[in-house]
C-alpha positions in Angstrom: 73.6 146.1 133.0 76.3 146.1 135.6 75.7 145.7 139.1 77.4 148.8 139.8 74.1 150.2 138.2 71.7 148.4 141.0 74.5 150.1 143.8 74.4 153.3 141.9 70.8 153.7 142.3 70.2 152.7 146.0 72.7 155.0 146.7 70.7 158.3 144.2 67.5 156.5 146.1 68.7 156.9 149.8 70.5 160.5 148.9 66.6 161.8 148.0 66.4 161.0 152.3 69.0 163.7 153.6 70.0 167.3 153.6 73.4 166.9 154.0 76.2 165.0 152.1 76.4 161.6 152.5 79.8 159.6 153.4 81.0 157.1 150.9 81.8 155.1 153.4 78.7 155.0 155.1 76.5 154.6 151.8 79.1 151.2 151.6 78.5 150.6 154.9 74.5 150.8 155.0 74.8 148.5 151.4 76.4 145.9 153.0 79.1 146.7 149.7 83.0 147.1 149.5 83.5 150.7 149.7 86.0 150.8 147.2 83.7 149.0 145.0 80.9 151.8 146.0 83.2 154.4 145.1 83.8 153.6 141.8 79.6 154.1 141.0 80.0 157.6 143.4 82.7 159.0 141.0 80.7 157.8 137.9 77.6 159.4 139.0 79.6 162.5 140.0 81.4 162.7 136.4 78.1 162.6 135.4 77.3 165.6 137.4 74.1 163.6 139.1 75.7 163.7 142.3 78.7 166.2 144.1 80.9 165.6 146.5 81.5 168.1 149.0 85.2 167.8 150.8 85.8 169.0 154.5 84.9 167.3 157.8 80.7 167.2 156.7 81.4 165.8 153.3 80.2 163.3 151.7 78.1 163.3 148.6 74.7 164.6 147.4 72.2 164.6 144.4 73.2 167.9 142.4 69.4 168.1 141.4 65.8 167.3 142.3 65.3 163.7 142.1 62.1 164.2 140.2 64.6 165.3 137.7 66.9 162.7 137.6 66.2 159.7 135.4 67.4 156.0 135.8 68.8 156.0 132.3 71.0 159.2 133.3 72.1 156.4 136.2 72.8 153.9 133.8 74.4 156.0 131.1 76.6 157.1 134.0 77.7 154.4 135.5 77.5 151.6 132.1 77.7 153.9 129.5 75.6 155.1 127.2 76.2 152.7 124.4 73.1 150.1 123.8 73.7 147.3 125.1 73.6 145.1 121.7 76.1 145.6 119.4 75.7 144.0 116.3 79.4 142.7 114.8 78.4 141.7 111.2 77.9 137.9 111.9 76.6 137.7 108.5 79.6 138.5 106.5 81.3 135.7 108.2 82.0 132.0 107.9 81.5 129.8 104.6 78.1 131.2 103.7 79.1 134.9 104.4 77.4 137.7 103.1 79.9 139.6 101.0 79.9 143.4 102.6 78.9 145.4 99.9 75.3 143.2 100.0 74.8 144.6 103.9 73.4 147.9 102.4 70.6 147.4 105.6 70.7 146.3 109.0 70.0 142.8 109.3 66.7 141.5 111.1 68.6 140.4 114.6 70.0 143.8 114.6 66.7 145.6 113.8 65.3 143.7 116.5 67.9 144.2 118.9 67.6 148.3 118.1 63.8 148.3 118.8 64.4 146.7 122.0 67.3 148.7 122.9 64.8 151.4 122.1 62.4 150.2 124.2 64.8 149.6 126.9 66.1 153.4 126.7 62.0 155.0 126.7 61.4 152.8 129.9 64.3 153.5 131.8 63.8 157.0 131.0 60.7 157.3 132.3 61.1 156.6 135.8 62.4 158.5 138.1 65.1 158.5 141.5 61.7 160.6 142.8 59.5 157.6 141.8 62.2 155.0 142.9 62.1 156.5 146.1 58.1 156.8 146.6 58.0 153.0 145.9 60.4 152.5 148.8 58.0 154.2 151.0 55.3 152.4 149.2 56.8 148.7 149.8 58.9 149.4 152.8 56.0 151.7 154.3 56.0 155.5 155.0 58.8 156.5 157.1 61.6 154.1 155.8 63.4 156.4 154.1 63.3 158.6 157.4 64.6 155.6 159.5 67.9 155.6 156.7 68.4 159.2 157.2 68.5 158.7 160.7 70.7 155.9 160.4 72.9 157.4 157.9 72.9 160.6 160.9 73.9 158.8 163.7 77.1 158.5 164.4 78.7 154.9 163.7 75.2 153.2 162.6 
């Protein structure tokens, strides 16, 4: 995974802590993250219609949807893709002991392996949360530091 995917949900996590849009620049800003860099994820997650941006002097962005119903694979699938993240190339039919193509009626055991996992990968991501992201923050940061962001992100200048 990209680290645009790590930026991408700090940003969904800290957006679950306000009621009104968000500034790129300050979501950069609070990451310690080139905003430029930021904005890339921001316009993937908005593409991916799990965040809008709202123009105008308040603007800024926002989660389009409860975060209980926003998944960290739909953060990943937006901002890397959704392709898995093996992709088998047919290593077999090459070289001087290559399998001749019309023998590859099956995939091969690397790939099968590589599916299950990628499997495994996509069921695990799916099942958390931004929601459950965000209650762990409160769990490991303690209660009210999401509340001391959304002041942060409300005041003006940090």
């Amino acid at each position: 995974m990209s680290g645009g995917v790590e930026w991408a949900l700090h940003c969904c996590v800290v957006l679950t802590s306000v009621h009104e849009p968000v500034p790129a620049a300050r979501l950069a800003q609070l990451h310690d993250v080139s905003p430029t860099y930021l904005a890339k994820q921001l316009q993937a997650l908005s593409r991916a219609g799990l965040i809008r941006s709202v123009q105008g002097k308040s603007g800024g962005y926002a989660l389009t949807r409860p975060p209980e119903m926003i998944t960290v694979l739909d953060v990943v699938d937006a901002v890397d893709g959704p392709g898995p993240a093996f992709v088998c190339t047919e290593i077999r039919q090459r070289g001087p002991m290559a399998t001749p193509a019309e023998a590859c009626t099956t995939p091969c055991a690397i790939s099968r392996a590589m599916a299950a996992a990628e499997a495994a990968r996509r069921e695990a991501l799916r099942a958390v949360s931004v929601a459950d992201l965000a209650a762990e923050v409160e769990s490991d940061y303690g209660p009210g530091a999401l509340n001391g962001i959304a002041a942060w992100l409300g005041a003006p200048g940090g």
